[in-house]
C-alpha atoms as one frame of an Amber mdcrd trajectory, in Angstrom:
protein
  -4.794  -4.016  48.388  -6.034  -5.944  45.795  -4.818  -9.660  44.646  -3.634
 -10.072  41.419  -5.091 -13.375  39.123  -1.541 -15.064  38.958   1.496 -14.869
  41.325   5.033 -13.912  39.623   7.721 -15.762  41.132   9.863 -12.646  42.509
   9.167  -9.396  43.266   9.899  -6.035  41.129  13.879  -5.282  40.609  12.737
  -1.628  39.923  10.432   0.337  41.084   7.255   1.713  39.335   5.374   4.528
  38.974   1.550   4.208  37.704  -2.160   4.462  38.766  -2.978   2.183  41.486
  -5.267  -0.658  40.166  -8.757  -0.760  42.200 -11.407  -3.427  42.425 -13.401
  -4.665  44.839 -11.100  -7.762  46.102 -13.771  -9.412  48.126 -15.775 -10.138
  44.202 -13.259 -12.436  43.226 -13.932 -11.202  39.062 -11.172  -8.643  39.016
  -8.465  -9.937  36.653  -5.121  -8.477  36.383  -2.635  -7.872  34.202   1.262
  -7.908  34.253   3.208  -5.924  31.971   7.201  -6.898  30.996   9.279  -3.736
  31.831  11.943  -2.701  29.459  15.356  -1.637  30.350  17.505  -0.466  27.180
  16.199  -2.945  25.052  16.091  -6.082  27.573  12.684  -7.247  28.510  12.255
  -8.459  32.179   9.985 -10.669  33.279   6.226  -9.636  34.184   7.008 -10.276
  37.578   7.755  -6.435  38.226   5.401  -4.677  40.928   3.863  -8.199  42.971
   5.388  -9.339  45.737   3.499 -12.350  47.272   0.652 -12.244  44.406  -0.356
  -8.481  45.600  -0.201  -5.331  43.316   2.353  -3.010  44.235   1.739  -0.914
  41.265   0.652   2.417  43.910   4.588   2.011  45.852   6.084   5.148  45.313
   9.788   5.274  43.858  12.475   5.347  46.809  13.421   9.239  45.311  11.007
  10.921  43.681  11.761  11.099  39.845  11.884  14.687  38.370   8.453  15.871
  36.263   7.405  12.272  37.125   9.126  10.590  34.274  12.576   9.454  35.552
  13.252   6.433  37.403  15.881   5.965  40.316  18.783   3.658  39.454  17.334
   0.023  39.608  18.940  -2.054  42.574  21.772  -4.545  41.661  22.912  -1.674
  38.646  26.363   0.892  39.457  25.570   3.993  38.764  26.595   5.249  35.676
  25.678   1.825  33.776  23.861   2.444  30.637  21.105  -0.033  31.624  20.512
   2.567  34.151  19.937   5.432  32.143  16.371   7.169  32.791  13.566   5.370
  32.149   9.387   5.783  32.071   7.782   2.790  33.350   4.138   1.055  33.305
   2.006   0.369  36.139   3.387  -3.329  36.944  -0.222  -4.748  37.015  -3.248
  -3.106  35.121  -7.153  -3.471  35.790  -8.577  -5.474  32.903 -11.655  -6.106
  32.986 -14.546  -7.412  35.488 -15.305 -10.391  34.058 -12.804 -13.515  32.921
 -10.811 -12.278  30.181 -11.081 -13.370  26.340  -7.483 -13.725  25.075  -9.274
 -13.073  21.120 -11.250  -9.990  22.409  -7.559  -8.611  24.040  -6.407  -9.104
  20.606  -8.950  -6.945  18.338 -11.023  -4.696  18.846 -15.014  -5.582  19.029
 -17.149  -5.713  15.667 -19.295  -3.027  16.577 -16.112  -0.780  17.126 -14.843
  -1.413  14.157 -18.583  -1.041  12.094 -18.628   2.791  13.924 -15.083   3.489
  13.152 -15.727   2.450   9.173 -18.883   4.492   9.573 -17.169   7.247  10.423
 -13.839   7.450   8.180 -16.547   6.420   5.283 -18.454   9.272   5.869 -14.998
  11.047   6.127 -13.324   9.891   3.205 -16.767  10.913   1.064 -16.552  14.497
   1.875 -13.278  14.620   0.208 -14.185  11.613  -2.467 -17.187  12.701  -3.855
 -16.328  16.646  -4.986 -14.087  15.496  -7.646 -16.011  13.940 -10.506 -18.974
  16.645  -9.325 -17.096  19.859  -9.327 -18.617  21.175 -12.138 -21.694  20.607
 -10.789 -21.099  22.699  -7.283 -19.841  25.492  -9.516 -23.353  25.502 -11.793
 -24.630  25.656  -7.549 -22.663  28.323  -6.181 -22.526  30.300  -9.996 -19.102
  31.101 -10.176 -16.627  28.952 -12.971 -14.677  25.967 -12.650 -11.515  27.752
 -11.717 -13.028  29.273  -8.444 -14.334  26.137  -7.684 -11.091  24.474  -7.738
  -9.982  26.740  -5.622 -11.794  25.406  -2.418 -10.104  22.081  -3.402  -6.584
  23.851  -3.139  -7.608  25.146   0.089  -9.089  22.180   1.708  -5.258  20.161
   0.580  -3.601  23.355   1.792  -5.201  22.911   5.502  -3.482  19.327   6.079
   0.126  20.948   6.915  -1.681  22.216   9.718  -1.836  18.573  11.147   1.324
  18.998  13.380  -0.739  21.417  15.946  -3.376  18.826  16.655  -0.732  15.355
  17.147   0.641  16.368  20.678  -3.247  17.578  21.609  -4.265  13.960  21.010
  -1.063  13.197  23.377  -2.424  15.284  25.455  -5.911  14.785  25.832  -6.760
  11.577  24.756  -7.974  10.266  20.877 -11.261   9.894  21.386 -11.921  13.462
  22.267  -9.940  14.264  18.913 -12.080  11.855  16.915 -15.138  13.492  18.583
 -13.912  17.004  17.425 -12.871  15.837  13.831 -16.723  14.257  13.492 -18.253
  17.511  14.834 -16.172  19.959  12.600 -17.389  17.443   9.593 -20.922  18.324
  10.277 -20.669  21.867  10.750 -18.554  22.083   7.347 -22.171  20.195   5.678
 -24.733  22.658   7.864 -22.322  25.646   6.117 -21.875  24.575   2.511 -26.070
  24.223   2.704 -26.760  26.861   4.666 -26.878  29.206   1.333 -30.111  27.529
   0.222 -31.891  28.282   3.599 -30.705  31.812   4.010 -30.161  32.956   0.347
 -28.759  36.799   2.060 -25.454  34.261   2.588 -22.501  34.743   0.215 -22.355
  31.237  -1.028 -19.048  31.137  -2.291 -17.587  32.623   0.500 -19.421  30.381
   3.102 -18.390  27.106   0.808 -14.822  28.201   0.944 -15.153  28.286   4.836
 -16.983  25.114   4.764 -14.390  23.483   3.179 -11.776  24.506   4.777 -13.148
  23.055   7.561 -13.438  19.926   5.580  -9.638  19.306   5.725  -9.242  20.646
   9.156 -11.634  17.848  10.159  -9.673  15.725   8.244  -6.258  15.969   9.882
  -7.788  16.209  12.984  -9.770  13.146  13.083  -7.341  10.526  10.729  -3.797
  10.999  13.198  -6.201  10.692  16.438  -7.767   7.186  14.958  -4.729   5.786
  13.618  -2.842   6.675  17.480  -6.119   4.951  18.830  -6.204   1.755  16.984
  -2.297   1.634  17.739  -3.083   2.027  21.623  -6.408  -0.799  21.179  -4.232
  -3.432  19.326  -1.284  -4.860  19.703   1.221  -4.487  17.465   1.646  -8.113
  15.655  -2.594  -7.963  14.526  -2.278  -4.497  13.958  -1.901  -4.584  10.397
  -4.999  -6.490   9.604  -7.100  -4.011  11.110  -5.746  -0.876   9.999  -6.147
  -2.166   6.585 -10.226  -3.351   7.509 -10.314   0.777   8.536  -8.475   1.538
   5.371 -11.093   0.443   2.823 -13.281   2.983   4.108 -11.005   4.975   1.285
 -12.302   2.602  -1.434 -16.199   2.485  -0.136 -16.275   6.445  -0.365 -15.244
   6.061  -3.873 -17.116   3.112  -4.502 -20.341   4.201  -2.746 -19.927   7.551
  -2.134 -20.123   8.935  -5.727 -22.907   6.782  -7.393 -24.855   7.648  -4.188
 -23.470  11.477  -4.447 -24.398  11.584  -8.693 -27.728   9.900  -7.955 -28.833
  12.594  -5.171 -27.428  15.148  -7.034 -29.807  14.432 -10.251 -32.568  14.018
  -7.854 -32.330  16.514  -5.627 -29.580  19.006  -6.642 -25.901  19.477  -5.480
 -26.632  20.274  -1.945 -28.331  16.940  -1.495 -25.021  14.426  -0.769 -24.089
  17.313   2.247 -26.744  17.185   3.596 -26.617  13.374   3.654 -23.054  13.502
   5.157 -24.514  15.938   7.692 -26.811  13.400   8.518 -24.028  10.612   8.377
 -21.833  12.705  10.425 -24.104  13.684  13.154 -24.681   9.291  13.334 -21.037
   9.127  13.853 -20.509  11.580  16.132 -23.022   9.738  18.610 -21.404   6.747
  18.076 -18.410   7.479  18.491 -18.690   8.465  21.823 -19.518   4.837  22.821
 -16.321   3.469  21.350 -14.076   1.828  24.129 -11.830   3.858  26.342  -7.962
   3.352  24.830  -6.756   6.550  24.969  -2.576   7.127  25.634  -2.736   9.122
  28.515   1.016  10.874  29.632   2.652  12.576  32.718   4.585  15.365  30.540
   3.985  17.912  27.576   3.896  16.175  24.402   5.082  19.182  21.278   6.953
  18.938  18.087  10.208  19.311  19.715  10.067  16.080  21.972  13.721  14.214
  22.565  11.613  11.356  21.555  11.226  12.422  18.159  13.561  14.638  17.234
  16.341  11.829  17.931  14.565   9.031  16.699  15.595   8.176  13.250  13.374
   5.923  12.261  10.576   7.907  13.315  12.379  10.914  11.210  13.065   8.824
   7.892  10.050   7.611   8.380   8.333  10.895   7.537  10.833  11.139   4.548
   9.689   8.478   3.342   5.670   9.040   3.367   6.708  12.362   1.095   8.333
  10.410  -1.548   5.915   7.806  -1.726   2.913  10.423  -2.420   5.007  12.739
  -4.469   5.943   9.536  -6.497   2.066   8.723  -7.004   1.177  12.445  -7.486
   3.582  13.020 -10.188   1.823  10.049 -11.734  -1.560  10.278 -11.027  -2.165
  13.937 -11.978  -1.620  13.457 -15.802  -3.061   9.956 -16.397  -6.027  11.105
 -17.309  -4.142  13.484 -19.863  -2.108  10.614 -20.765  -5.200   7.949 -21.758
  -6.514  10.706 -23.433  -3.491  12.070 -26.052  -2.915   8.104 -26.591  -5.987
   6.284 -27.083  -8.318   8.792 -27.702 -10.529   8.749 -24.579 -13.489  10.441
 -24.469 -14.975  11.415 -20.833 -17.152   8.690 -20.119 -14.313   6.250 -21.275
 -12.006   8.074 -18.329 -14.751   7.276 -15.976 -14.109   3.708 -16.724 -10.303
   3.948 -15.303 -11.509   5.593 -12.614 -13.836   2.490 -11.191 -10.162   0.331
 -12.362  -8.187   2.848  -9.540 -11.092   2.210  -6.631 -11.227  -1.613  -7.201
  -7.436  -1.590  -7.426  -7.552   0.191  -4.031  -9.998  -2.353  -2.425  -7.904
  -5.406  -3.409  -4.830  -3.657  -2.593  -6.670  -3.009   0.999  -8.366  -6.663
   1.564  -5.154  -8.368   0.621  -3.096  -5.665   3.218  -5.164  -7.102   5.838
  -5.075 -10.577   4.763  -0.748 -10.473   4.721   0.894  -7.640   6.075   0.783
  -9.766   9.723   2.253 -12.076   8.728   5.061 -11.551   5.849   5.767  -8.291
   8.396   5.040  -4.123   8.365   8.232  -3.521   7.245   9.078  -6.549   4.533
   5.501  -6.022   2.994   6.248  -1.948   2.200   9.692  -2.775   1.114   7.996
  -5.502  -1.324   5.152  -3.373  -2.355   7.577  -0.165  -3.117   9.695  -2.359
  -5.295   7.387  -3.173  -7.336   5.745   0.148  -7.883   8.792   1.459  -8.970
   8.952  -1.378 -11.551   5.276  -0.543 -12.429   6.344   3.535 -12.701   8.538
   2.677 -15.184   6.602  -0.051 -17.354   2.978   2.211 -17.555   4.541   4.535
 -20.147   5.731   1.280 -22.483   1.949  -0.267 -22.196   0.441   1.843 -25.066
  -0.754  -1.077 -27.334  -4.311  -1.377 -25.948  -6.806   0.278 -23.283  -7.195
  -3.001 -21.967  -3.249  -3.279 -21.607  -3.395  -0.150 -19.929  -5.469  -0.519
 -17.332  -4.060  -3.232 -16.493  -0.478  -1.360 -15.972  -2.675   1.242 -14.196
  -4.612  -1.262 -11.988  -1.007  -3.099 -11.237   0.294   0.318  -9.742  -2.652
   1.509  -7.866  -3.088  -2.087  -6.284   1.004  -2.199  -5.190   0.686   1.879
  -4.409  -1.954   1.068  -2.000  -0.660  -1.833  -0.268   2.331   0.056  -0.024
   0.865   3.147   1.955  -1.403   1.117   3.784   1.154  -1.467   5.296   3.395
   1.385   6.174   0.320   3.077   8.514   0.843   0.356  11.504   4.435   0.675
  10.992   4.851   4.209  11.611   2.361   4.058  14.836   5.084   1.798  16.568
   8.267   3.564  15.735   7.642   6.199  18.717   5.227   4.891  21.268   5.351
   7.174  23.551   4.392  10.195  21.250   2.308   8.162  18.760  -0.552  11.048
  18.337   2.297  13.324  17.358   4.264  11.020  14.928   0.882  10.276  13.287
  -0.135  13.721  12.600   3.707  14.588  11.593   3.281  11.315   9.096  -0.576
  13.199   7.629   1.392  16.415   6.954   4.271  14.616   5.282   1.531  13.012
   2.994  -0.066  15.987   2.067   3.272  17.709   1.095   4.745  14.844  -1.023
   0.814  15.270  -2.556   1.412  18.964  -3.026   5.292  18.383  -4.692   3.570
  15.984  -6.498   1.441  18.192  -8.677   3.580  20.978  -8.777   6.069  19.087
 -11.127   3.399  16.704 -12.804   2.554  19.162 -15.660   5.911  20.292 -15.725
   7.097  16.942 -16.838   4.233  15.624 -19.049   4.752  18.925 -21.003   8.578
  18.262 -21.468   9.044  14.745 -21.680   5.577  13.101 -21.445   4.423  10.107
 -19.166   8.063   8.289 -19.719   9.811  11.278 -17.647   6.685  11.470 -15.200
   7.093   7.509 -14.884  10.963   7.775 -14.625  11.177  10.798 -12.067   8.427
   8.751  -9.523  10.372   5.297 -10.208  13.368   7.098  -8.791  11.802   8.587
  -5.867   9.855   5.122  -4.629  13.975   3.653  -4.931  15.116   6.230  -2.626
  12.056   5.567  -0.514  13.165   1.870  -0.897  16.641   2.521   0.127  16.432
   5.041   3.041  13.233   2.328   4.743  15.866  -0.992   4.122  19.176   1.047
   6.142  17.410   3.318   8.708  14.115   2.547   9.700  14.236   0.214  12.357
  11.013  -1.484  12.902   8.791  -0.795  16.318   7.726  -3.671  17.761  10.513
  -5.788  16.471  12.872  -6.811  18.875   9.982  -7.873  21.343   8.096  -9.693
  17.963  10.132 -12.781  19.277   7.346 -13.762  21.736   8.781 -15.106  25.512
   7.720 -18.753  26.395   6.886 -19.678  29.518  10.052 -21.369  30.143  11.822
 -17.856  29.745  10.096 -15.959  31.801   6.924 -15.263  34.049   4.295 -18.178
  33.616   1.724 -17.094  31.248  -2.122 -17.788  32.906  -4.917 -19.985  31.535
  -5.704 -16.827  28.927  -2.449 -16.439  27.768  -1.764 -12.717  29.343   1.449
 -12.170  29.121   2.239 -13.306  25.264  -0.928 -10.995  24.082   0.855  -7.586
  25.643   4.543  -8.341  25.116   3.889  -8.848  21.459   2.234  -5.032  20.855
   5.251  -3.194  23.091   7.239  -0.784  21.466  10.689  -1.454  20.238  12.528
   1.671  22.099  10.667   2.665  25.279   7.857   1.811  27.695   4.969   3.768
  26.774   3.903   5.860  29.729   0.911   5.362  32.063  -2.408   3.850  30.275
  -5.848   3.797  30.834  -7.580   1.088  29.166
């Protein structure tokens, strides 16, 4: 049996269920881990699973536990105590690594993960980016109007309430193989909206409204399966900072993506940019598949109906919450243009300039998400960001004296919007652990249907009471959002945030071990059995 790298002063009080860690003992560069075990919100010490510095991690459980998740009572506990209500439990020590551990590499993940996963989302985020300001031009391609065209835009948004199905699959089967899937259904969407101009017998319309449909299904596929992945690679106290690094991929698709997209497009015609996401795609899609294994592996069915969800409120209001923050911006966003244009006159190419304003907004709003959402806190930092887009809802309608006072009250609300929406990603990832994958999709879907609310009243309130209702209506839903996050979301991660010195537990090793995985565990439960 292999010998773990530190001894724990006493053995398990409970017993544990998990993968048995192998390595070749006789090496002597095996390292491994332990992991605190949770019982109703008390952390014990790492000791749990070593008894005389060996691994104990492959004892069964003195009855076995129904459908592998349920724990006999732990020792010392009468039964019917709440602290012995049914637990899962981790493996008490996990394989590491094979060579001596970094305590700053445990922490983040690698630059060259990272550089693949911004290709990717980049690449991503373009596909969806770049049709806007270029829809007329893709009509002009496929010769039918602007109206039809607009029409594969409706539904590509339409497709993302089907992100639900694909959460528990990522529970299921891992997030890289959902990544791989969302990547490979990106390319075939680019080899069918060009496939038209090599067999001209194709219907092109009909193929490009297949092509991008596909285009959102890749979408909701791909975006819930990273997110669940960088919240099973990082723990939970740096996650922040690097959600945000994978979150101005948003900004670079419309800060790249549509000079590159106009430019190939006057060159080369409107098939050219798809065929250079093809090509972009196809990249990712081999890289991707030499990303580092962190997949959330479970013992049970993950679906929509999951105790785990379905009675955890903060997970639930949660959701809420994500819908009211994009209606909010919706309600906005769709009648700015409209709005810049009745009051100062704008002509096109004057628009165009607001538009570069809302992408550098959304790059600061992004850098300074990863500089401080760590450390002011996931939950603090959206509270603080929602309050003061509410304020800016309400002031943009007042700020009519100049363009360049304006879009300055337009840059203001983009850059709090953002930070907003992008500091509540790695707060929802920790709220249910166990079914992250799910939650994640469930939080896509909620985005896209405060998106769709969002338009659907827009109109309907610039034509009867202008931008001051518009501004008015989304300042009142960002205070509800406000109010419901401050009294019922609880955050993840919290109550274990408080890290455990030495002194109060297990010693920590020479790498500090014990601090790095107690910091990313999840507020409610022990997530089940992981492969690293």
């Amino acid at each position: 049996m292999a010998r773990c790298s530190r001894q724990c002063p006493q053995p398990a009080p409970l017993p544990v269920l998990g993968n048995r860690g192998r390595s070749n003992a006789s090496d002597g560069l095996a390292r491994f881990q332990c992991v605190p075990i949770r019982v109703s919100g008390r952390l014990l010490p790492p000791s749990g699973g070593l008894q005389n510095g060996h691994c104990l991690a492959d004892r069964p459980a003195r009855r076995p536990p129904p459908r592998g998740l349920v724990s006999p009572h732990p020792p010392g506990l009468r039964h019917g105590d709440d602290r012995a209500r049914p637990l899962a439990f981790e493996k008490c020590c996990s394989l590491v690594s094979e060579q001596p551990l970094d305590r700053e590499a445990s922490r983040t993940p690698a630059l060259d993960t990272l550089a693949v996963i911004l290709l990717a989302r980049t690449t991503l985020n373009s596909s969806h980016r770049v049709v806007y300001p270029f829809l007329p031009a893709i009509s002009r391609g496929l010769g039918v109007s602007l109206t039809a065209v607009s029409y594969l835009v409706t539904v590509r948004s339409l497709v993302g309430l089907s992100s639900p199905l694909f959460g528990p699959v990522s529970d299921r089967h891992g997030r890289r193989a959902m990544m791989l899937s969302g990547m490979a259904m990106l390319v075939m969407a680019t080899l069918l909206i060009i496939s038209p101009a090599v067999w001209p017998a194709l219907a092109a319309y009909q193929v490009a409204f297949l092509a991008f449909a596909l285009f959102g299904i890749a979408k909701v596929v791909y975006d819930p399966a990273l997110q669940a992945y960088l919240g099973d690679l990082i723990p939970y106290h740096r996650r922040g900072r690097t959600m945000a690094l994978v979150e101005l991929s948003w900004s670079a698709a419309w800060l790249l993506g549509v000079p590159a997209t106009g430019f190939l497009i006057e060159l080369y015609g409107w098939h050219a940019p798809f065929i250079a996401i093809a090509l972009l795609g196809l990249l990712s899609l081999l890289l991707t598949r030499r990303l580092p294994k962190a997949d959330h592996r479970h013992h049970f069915q993950v679906d929509l109906h999951s105790p785990a969800l379905i009675k955890n409120r903060s997970a639930l209001t949660a959701l809420v919450i994500s819908v009211l923050l994009m209606f909010a911006n919706e309600n906005v966003f769709v009648v700015y243009g409209a709005w810049m244009e009745s009051t100062f006159g704008l002509s096109v190419g004057a628009l165009g300039l607001a538009s570069i304003v809302i992408g550098v907004s959304e790059l600061v709003a992004e850098g300074a998400t990863a500089a401080f959402v760590d450390r002011i806190g996931k939950k603090r930092a959206v509270a603080g960001a929602t309050l003061l887009t509410a304020g800016a809802y309400m002031l943009l309608p007042a700020m009519t004296h100049s363009l360049a006072v304006a879009l300055v009250g337009l840059a203001a609300l983009f850059v709090t919007f953002e930070f907003s929406v992008v500091s509540s990603i790695p707060l929802v990832t920790e709220l249910a652990p166990a079914t992250r994958g799910t939650l994640m999709a469930l939080n896509v879907a909620a985005m896209s249907a405060g998106r769709m609310a969002g338009s659907l009243t827009a109109t309907r309130l610039w034509l009867h009471g202008g931008m001051a209702l518009n501004g008015a209506v989304s300042a009142g839903a960002s205070l509800v959002a406000l109010l419901m996050l401050v009294l019922l979301v609880r955050e993840g991660g919290e109550s274990v945030r408080e890290r455990v010195e030495p002194s109060e537990a297990a010693p920590q090793n020479d790498k500090g071990l014990y601090a790095s995985r107690t910091e990313g565990a999840g507020a409610e439960s022990v997530e089940g059995n992981t492969d690293r």
